[in-house]
Every structure is written in C-alpha cells, then in structure tokens.
N, C-alpha and C positions, 0 to 999 in steps of 0.2 A: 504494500500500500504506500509504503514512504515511497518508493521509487518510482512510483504515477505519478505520485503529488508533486514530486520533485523534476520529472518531468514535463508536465503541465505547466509549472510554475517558470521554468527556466523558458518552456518554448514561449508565453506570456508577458513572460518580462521583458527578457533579454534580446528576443530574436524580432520583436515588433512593436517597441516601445522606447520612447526617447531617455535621454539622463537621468529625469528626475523617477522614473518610475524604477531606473535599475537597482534601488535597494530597496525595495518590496521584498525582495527574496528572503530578507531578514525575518520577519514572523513566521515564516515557512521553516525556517534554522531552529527559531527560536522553538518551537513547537514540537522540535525532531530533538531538542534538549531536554525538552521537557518530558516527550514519550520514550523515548529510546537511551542505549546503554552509551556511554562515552566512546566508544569506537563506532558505531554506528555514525555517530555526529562527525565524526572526526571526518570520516569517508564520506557524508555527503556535504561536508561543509570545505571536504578536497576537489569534490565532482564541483561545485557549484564555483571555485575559487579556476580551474581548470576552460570550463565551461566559456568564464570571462575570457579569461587568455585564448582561445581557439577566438571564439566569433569577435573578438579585438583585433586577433592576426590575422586574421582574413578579411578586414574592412568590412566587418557585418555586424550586427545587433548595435544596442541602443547607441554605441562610441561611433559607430562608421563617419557621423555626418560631422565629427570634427577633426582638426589637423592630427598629423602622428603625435605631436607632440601633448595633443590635449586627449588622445587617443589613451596613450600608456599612462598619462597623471589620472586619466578618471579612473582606468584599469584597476592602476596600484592602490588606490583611495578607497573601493570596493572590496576590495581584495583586502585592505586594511582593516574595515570594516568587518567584514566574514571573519 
C-alpha cells in the first residue's frame, strides 16, 4: 500500500506540478513515519530523494522550467528537506 501511495504521490507532485507544490511529498513521508518501521522510511524517503535527482537530470518534473543552476539549488533544498 505504501508503494501506491508513494507512487501516486511522486507521479502528482513531481512529474506535473510546479515548485511550490514539490514539497507536498512531505505529509506522504510524514505519515510513512508515523505507520511504518524506521527502515521502511528510510527506503522511501531514498526513493523519493532519488526520484528528485532522475526527473531534475532529465529536465522534467516541477525544476525543468528553471535554469540549471536554479535547477540543482531547488533539487538540493528538497532533498534537504526529505
């Protein structure tokens, strides 16, 4: 069930929504902390930190539509965040 929600939530977020929605993913994390065992979290809060970096380096999801360099600081920021 985690791995639906977490799929749903990443194609939702990430792959057809702009900046401000890309830390939504957060109450999704947060909720997988609160159900689940600390490895569990760990792995999807790797998938989801992973997920950033792929559709970043391919000029897709919510980063595409700014420069590289605003590209990898929102990345990183996100990624900070997770």
């Amino acid at each position: 069930m985690l791995l639906a929600v977490l799929a749903v939530a990443h194609f939702l977020i990430f792959a057809r929504s702009g900046v401000p929605m890309s830390f939504s993913i957060i109450p999704v994390l947060a909720w997988a902390g609160l159900r689940f065992t600390t490895s569990t979290v760990v792995v999807v809060t790797a998938l989801s930190a992973a997920t950033v970096l792929a559709l970043t380096y391919v000029g897709q999801g919510p980063f595409a539509v700014l420069s590289p360099a605003g590209q990898t600081t929102y990345a990183q920021f996100v990624i900070l965040v997770l």
